[in-house]
N, C-alpha and C positions, 0 to 999 in steps of 0.2 A: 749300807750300814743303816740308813733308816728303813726299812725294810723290817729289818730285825730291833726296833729302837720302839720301848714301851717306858712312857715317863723319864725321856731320859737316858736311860738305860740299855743298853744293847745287849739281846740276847740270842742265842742260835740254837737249834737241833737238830743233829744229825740225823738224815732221813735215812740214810744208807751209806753203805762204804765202799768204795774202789779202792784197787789195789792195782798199782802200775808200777815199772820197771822203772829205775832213775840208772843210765850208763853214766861212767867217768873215763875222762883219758888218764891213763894211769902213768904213761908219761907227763901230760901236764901236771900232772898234781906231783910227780916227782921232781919235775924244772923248777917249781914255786916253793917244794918243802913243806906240801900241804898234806894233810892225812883226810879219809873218808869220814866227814862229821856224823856224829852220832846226834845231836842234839841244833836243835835252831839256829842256836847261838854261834856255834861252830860252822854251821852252814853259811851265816851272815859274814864272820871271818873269812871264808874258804871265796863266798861272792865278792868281798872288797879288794882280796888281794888277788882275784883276776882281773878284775876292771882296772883294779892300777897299775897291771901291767899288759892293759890292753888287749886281753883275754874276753873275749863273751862268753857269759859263765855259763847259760843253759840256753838250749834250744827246744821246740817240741816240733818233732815232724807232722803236720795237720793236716794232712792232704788234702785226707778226708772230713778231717774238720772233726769227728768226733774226739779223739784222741787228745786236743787240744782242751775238751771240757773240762777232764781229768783235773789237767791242774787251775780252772778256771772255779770249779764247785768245791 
C-alpha cells in the first residue's frame, strides 16, 4: 500500500491484464444455497458462508509458482 501512497493518498495503475479461470464445486455451492457472485460483494457473502461452515473457500494450485501471481498482482 505504500508503494502506491503519494500525500497520503493511495493510488494504482494497471500495467496490464491477466485473465484466469476461477472453478467452483457446484455441488458445494448447491449444499450452502449459494449462487455464482457476479459482484465482490457477493463473492465476500459466498467466502463467509463457507468459512462458517468449515469450507475452504479457494485454493490456487502453484506448483509452479507462477500461477499463484495471478491472484497475488
Amino acid at each position: 500500500k505504500e508503494s502506491y501512497a503519494v500525500n497520503g493518498k493511495t493510488y494504482g495503475l494497471p500495467l496490464e491484464m491477466n485473465i484466469s479461470y476461477v472453478f467452483y464445486n457446484k455441488e458445494i455451492f448447491k449444499k450452502y444455497n449459494l449462487e455464482v457472485p457476479k459482484t465482490f460483494e457477493e463473492y465476500k457473502h459466498v467466502v463467509k458462508t463457507l468459512v462458517e461452515n468449515g469450507v475452504i473457500p479457494a485454493a490456487v494450485g502453484a506448483k509452479d509458482g507462477w500461477p499463484a501471481s495471478f491472484w497475488f498482482m
